[in-house]
SERO-4910 file (N, C-alpha, C, O; in steps of 0.05 Angstrom, whole numbers):
BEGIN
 pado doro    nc1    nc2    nc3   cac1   cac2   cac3    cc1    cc2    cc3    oc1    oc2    oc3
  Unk    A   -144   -187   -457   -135   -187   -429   -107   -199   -427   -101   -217   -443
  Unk    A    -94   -193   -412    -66   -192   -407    -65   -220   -387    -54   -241   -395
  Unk    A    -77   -219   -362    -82   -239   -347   -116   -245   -338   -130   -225   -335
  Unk    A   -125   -264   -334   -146   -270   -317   -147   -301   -308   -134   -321   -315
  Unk    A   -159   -297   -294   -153   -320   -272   -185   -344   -286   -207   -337   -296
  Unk    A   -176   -368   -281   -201   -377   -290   -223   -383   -268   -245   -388   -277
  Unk    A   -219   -382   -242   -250   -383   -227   -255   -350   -227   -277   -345   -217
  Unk    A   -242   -330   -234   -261   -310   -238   -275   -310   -263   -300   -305   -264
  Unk    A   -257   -318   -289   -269   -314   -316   -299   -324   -317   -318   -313   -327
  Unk    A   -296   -357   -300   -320   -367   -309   -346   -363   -300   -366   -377   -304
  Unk    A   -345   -334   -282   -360   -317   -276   -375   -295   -289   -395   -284   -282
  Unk    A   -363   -292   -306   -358   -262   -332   -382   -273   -356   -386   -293   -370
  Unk    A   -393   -251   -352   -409   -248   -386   -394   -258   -404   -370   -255   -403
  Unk    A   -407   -276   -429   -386   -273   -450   -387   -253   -468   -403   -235   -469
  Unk    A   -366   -258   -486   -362   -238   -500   -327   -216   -492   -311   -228   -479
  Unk    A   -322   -198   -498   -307   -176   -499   -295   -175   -467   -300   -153   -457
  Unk    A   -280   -193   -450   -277   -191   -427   -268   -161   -411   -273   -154   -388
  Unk    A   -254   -150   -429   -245   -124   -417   -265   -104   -420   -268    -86   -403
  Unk    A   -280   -108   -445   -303    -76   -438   -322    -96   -422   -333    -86   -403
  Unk    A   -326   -115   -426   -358   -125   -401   -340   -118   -369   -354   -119   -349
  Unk    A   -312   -112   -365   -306   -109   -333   -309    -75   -333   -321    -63   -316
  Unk    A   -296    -63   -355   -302    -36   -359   -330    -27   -351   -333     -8   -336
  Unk    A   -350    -41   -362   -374    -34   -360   -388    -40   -336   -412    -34   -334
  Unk    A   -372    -55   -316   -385    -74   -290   -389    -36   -273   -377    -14   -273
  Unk    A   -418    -51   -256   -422    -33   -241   -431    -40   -215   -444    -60   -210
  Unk    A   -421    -19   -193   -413    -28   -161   -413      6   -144   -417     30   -151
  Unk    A   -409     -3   -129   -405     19   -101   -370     34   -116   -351     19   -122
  Unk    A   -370     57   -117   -352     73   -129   -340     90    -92   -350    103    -74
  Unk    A   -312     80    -99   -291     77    -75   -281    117    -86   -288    138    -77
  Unk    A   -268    112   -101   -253    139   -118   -251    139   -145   -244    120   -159
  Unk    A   -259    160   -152   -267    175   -183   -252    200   -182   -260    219   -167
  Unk    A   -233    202   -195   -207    214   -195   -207    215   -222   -216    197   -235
  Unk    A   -196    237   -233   -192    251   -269   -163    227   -278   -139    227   -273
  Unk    A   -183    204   -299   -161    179   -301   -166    154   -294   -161    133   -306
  Unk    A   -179    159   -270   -182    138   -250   -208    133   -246   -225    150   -245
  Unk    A   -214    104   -241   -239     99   -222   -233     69   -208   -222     49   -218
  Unk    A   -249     73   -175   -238     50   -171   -271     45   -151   -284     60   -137
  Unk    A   -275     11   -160   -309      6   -146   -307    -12   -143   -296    -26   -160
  Unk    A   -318    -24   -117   -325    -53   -110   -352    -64   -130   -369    -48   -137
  Unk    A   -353    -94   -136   -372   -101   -144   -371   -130   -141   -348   -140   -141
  Unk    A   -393   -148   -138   -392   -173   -135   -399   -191   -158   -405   -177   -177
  Unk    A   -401   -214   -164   -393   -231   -183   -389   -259   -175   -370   -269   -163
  Unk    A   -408   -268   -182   -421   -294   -173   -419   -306   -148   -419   -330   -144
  Unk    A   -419   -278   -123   -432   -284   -101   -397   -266    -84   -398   -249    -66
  Unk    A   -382   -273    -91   -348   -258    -86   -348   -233    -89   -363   -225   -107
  Unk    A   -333   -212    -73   -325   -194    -77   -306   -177    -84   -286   -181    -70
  Unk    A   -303   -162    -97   -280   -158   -120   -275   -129   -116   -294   -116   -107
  Unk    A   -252   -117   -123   -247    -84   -133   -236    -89   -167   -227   -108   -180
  Unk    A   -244    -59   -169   -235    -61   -202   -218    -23   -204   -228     -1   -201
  Unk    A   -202    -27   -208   -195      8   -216   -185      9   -251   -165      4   -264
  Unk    A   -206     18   -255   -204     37   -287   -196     53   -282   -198     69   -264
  Unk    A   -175     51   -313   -145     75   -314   -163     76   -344   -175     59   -357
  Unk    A   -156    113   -348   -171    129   -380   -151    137   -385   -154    161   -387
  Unk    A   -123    130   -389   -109    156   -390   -103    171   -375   -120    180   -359
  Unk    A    -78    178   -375    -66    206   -353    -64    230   -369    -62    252   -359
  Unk    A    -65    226   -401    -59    267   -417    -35    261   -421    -21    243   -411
  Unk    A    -31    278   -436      6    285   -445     22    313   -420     45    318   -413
  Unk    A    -11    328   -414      6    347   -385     22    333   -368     46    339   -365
  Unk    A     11    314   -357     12    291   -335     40    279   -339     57    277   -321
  Unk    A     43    272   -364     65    261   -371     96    275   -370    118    268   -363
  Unk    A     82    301   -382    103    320   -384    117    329   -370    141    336   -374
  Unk    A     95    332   -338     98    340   -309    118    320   -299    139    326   -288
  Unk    A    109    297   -304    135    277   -281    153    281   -308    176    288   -302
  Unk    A    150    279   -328    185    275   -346    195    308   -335    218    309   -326
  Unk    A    185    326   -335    200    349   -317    217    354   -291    235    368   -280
  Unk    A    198    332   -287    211    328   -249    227    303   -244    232    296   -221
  Unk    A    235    293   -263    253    272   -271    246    243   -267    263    225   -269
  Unk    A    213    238   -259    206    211   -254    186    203   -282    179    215   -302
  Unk    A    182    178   -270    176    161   -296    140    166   -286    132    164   -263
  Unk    A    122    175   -311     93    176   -303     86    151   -291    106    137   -286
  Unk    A     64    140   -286     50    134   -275     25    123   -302      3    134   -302
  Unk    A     32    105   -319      2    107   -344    -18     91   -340    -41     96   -348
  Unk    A    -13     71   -330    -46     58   -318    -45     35   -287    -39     39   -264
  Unk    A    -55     11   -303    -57     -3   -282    -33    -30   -283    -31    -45   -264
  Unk    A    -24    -32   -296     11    -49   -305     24    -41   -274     35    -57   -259
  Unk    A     22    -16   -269     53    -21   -246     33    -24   -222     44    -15   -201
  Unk    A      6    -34   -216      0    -44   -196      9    -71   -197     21    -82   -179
  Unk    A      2    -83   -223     -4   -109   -231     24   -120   -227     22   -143   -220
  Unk    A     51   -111   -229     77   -111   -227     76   -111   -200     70   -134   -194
  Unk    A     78    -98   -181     80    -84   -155     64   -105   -145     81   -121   -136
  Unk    A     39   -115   -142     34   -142   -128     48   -171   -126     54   -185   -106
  Unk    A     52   -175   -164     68   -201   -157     92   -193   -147     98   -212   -132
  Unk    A    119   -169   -145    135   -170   -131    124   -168   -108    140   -186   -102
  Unk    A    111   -164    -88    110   -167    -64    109   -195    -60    127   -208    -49
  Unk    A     87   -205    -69     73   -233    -64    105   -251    -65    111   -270    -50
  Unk    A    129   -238    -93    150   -260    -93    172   -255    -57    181   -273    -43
  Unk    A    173   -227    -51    181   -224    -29    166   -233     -2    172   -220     18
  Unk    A    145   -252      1    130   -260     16    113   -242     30    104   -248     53
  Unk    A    107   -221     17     92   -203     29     63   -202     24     52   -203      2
  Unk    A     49   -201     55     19   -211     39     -1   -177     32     -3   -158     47
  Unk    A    -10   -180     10    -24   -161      2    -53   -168    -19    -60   -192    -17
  Unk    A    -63   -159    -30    -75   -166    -58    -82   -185    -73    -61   -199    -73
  Unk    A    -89   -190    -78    -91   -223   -103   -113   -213   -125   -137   -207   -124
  Unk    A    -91   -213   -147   -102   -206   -175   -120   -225   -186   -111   -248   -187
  Unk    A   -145   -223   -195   -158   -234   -214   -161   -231   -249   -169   -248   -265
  Unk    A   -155   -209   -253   -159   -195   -279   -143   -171   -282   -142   -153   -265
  Unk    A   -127   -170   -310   -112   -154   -317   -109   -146   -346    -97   -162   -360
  Unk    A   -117   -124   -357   -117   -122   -384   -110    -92   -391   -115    -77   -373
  Unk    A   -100    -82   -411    -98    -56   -423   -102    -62   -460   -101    -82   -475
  Unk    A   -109    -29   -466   -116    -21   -494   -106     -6   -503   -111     16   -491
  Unk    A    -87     -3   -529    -83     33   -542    -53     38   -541    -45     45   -519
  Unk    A    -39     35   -558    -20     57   -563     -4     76   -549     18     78   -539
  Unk    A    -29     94   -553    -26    125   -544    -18    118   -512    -30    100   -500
  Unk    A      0    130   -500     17    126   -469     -9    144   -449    -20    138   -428
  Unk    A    -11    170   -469    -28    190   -452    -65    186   -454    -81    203   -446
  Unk    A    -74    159   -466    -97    151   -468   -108    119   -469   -129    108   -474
  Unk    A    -85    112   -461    -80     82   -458    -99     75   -430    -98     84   -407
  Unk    A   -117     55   -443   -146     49   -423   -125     20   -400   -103     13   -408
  Unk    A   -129     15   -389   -134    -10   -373   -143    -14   -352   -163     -2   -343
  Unk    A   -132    -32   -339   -151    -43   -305   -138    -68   -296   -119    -79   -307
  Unk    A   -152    -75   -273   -136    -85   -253   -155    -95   -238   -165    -75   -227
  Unk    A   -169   -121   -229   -187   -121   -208   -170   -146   -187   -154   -162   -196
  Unk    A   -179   -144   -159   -161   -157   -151   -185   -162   -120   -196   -142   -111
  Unk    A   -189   -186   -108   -206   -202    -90   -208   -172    -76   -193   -153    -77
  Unk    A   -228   -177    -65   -241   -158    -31   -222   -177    -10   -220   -202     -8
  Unk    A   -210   -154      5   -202   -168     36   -220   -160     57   -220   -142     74
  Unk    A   -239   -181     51   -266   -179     74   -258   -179    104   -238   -193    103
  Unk    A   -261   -174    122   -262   -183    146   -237   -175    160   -225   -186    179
  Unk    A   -229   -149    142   -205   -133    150   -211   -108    160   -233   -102    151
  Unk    A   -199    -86    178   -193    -58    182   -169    -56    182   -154    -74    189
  Unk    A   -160    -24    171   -146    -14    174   -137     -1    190   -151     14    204
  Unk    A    -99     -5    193    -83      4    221    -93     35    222   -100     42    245
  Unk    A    -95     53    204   -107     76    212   -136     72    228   -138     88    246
  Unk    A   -158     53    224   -176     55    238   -185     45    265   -199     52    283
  Unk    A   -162     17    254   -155      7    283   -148     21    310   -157     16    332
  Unk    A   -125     42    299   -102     61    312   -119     88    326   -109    103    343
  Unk    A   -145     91    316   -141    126    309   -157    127    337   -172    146    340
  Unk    A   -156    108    360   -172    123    384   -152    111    411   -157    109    435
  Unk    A   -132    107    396   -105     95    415    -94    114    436    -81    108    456
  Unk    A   -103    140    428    -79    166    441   -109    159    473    -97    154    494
  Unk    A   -136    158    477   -160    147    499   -162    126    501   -171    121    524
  Unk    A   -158    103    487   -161     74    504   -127     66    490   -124     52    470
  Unk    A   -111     75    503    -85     52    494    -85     19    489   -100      5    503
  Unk    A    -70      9    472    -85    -12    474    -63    -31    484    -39    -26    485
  Unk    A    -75    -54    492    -50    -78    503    -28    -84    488    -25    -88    464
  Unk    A     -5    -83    516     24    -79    509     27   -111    481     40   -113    460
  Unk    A     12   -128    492     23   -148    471     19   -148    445     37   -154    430
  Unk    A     -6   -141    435    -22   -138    414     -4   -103    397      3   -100    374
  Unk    A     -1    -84    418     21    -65    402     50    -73    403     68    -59    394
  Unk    A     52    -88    409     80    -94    408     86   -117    382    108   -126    377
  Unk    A     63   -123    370     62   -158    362     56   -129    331     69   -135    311
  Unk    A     44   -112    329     35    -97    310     60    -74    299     62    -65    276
  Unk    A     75    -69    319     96    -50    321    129    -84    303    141    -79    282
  Unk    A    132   -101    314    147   -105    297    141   -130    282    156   -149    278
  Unk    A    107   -127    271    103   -136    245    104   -103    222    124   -101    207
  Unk    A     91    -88    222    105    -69    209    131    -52    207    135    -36    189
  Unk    A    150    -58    228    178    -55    218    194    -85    203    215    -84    191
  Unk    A    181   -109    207    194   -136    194    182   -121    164    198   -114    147
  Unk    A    152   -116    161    144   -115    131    161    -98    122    172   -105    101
  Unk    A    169    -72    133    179    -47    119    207    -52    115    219    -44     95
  Unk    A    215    -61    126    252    -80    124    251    -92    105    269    -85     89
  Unk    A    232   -115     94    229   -133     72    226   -121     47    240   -125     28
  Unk    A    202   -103     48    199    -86     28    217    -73     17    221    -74     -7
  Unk    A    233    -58     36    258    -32     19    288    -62     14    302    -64     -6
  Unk    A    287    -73     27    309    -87     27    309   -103     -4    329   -107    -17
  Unk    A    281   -112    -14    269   -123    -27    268    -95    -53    248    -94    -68
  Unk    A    284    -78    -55    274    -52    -72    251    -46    -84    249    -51   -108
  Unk    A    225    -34    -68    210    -33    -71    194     -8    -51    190    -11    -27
  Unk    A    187     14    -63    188     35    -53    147     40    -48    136     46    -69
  Unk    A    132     39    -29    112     49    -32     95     62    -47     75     57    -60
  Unk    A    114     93    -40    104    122    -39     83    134    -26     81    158    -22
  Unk    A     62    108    -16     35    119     -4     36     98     25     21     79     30
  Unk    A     55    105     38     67     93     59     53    102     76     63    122     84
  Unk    A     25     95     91     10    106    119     -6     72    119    -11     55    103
  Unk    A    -10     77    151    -27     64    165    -48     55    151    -52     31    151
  Unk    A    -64     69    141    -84     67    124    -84     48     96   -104     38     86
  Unk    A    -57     46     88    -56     28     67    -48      1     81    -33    -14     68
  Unk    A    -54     -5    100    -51    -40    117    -81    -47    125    -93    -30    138
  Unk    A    -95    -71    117   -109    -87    123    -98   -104    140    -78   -115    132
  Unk    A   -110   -113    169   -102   -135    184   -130   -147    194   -147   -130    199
  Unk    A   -134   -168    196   -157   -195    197   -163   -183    228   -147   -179    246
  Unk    A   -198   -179    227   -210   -170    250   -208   -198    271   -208   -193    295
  Unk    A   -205   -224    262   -200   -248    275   -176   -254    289   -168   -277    294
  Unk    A   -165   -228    297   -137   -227    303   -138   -203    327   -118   -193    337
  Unk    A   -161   -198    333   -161   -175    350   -162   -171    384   -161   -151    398
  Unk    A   -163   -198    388   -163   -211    413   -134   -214    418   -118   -231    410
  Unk    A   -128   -187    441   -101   -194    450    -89   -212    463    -64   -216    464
  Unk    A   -112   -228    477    -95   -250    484    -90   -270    472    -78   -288    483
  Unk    A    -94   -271    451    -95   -288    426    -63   -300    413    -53   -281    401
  Unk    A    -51   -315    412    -27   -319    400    -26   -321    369     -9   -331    353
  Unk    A    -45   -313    365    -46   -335    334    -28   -303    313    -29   -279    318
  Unk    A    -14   -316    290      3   -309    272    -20   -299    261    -42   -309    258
  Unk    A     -9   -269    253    -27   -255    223    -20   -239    201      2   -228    203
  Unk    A    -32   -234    180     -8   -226    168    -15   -193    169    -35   -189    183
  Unk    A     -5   -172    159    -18   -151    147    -17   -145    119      5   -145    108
  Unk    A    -38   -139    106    -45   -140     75    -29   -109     71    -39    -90     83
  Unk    A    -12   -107     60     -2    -75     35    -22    -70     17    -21    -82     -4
  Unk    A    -38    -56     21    -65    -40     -9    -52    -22    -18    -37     -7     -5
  Unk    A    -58    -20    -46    -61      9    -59    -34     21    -69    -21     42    -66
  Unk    A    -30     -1    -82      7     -4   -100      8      7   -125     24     -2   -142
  Unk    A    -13     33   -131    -18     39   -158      5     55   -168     10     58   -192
  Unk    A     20     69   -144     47     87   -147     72     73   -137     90     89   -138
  Unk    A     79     49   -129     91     39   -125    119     33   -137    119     21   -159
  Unk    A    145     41   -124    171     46   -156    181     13   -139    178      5   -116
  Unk    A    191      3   -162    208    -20   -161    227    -16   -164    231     -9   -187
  Unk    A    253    -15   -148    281     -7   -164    295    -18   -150    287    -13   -127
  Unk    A    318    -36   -151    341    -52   -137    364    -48   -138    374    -66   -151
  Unk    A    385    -29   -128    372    -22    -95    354      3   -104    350     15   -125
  Unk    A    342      9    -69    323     35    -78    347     55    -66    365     50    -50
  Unk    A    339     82    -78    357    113    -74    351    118    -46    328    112    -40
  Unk    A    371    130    -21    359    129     14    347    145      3    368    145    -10
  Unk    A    331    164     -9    311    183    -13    292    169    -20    271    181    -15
  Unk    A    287    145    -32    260    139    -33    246    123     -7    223    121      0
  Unk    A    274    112      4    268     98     36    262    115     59    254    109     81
  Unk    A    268    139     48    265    162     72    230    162     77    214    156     95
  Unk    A    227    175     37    203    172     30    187    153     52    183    161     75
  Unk    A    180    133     46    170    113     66    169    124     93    152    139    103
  Unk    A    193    112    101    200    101    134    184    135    145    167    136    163
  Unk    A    192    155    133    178    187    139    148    186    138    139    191    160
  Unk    A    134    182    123    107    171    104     91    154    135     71    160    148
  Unk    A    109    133    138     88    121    165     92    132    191     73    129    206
  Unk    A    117    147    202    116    154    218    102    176    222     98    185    245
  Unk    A     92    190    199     69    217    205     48    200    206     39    202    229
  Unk    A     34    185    193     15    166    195      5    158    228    -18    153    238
  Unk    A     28    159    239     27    146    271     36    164    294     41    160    317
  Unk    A     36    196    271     39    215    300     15    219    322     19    228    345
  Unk    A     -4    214    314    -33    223    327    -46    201    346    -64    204    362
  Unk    A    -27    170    336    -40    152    362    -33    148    388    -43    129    401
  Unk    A    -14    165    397     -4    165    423     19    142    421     17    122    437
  Unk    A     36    145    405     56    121    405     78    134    424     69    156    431
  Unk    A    101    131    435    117    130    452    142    130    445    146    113    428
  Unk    A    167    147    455    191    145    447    201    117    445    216    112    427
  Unk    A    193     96    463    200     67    473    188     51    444    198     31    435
  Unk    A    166     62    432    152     47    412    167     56    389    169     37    373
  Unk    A    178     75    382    189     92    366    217     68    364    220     50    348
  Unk    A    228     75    377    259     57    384    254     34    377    269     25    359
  Unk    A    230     14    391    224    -15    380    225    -26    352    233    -47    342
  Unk    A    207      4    341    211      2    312    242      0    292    247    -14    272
  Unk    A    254     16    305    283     27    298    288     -2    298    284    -13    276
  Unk    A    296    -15    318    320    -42    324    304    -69    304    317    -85    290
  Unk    A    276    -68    308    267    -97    289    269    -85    253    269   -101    234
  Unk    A    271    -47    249    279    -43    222    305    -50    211    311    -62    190
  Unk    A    322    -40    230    356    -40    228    363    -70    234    386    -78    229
  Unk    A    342    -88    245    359   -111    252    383   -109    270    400   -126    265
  Unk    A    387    -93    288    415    -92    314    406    -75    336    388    -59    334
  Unk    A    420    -77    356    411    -63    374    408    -30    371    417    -20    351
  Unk    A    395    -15    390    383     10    392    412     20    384    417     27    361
  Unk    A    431     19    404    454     26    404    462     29    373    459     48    359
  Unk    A    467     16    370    478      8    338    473     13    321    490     20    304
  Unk    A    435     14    313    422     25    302    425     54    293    425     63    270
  Unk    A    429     69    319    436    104    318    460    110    316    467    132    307
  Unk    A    483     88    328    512     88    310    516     99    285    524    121    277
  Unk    A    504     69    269    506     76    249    486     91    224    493    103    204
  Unk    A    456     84    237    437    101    220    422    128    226    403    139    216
  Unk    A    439    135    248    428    156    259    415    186    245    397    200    254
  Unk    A    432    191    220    427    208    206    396    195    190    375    207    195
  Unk    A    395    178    177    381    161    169    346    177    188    328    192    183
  Unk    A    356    158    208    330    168    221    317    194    230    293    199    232
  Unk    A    337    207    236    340    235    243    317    250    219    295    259    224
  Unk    A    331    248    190    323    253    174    291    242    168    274    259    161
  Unk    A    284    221    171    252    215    168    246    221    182    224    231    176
  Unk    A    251    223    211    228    242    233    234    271    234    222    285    251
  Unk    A    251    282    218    242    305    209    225    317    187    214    339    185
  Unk    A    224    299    173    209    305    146    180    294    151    164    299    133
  Unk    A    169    278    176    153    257    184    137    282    197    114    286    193
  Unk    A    156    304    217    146    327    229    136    353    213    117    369    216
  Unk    A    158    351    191    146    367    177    122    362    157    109    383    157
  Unk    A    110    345    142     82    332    142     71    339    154     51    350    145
  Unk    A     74    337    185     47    335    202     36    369    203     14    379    200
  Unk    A     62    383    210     55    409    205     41    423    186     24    439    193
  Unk    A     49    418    161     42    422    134     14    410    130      2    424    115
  Unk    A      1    392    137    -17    369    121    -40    365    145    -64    361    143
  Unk    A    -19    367    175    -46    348    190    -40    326    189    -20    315    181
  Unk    A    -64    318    202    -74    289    195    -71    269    170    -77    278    148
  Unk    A    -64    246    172    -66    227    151   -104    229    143   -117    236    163
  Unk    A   -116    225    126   -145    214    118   -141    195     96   -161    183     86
***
């Protein structure tokens, strides 16, 4: 094992730590050709684990064709958390980290990282917004904590790729709009995640495009739209479309074209 944490270890069978997590068995999330990813508990805590088998040498061949770097196990999650966590961004917390093998196209590892219990997701939160709108404070308090995170993030070169609603956990203890209290929102699911400083505006498009289809379907508002703009850009509306206007233009076209193409986020 590469990393493990010691109040998880001293949980663990002995013996072979990486095949006894390999071998751990739980409620199966996604089983994907490569992939598997399952909750399971462990001395009373709850945990995710995603087993990486290998991606193939096709796989490989495919992104070195298309000019990006594959994707071979669970390392650029394990990367992709602690940069967030160093940019103050709350997401994840690793417990265990290990890989096996040589071979790039059969190289085993994994990644298990705490359950964020007592969370929903802004997609599930969101998805009945367009019939009960919800209070101006609580969307407004939600609208520029995800343009502060998405500012931090790209500014911080660090590119998603699986940029929707759906990949934010926020604390159900926080759901009370009249509520003042500070919260954070958790980033999940950093398994594609590029690190690059600075990032290319095509991978920022990527994104900032990515959530705004995410949030065509909850009845959000030109006014909510714009809010986003000025706490992303940091300056006024004005200024914002001064100078980034192409910028934006460009992600809510590509944001429209998604929705056409795809639908719905799931």
């Amino acid at each position: 094992m590469h990393y493990l944490s010691e109040d998880f270890a001293k949980d663990l069978p002995q013996g072979d730590s990486f095949h006894n997590l390999q071998a751990i068995e739980g409620k199966v999330y996604r089983d994907v050709q490569g992939r598997k990813t399952l909750q399971f508990v462990l001395g009373g805590k709850s945990y995710f684990i995603k087993n990486h088998f290998g991606v193939g040498w096709k796989e490989i061949f495919k992104n070195l064709v298309q000019l990006r770097l594959p994707i071979l196990g669970a390392e650029n999650e394990w990367r992709a958390i602690s940069k967030l966590k160093s940019l103050g961004l709350a997401t994840m917390t690793s417990k265990a980290y290990g890989s096996r093998g040589w071979n790039p196209a059969r190289r085993q590892s994994l990644i298990v990282t705490e359950d964020l219990t007592d969370t929903i997701s802004l997609e599930d939160y969101c998805k009945d917004w367009r019939q009960n709108p919800p209070g101006f404070t609580l969307k407004k308090k939600l609208l520029n904590k995800l343009a502060s995170i998405s500012r931090t993030l790209h500014q911080g070169g660090v590119c998603h790729r699986d940029f929707y609603l759906c990949h934010f956990l926020m604390p159900k203890n926080c759901l009370d709009v009249a509520s003042e209290q500070a919260f954070e929102l958790f980033i999940i699911d950093l398994h594609r995640a590029l690190i690059k400083n600075p990032l290319g505006l095509r991978w920022i498009v990527k994104d900032v495009s990515g959530l705004l289809y995410s949030a065509m379907d909850i009845g959000l508002t030109q006014r909510d739209l714009f809010r986003f703009i000025k706490i992303y850009d940091d300056m006024s509306l004005r200024d914002a479309l001064a100078n980034n206007g192409a910028f934006w233009s460009a992600a809510q076209k590509r944001a429209v074209s998604m929705h056409k193409k795809l639908g719905r986020v799931s």
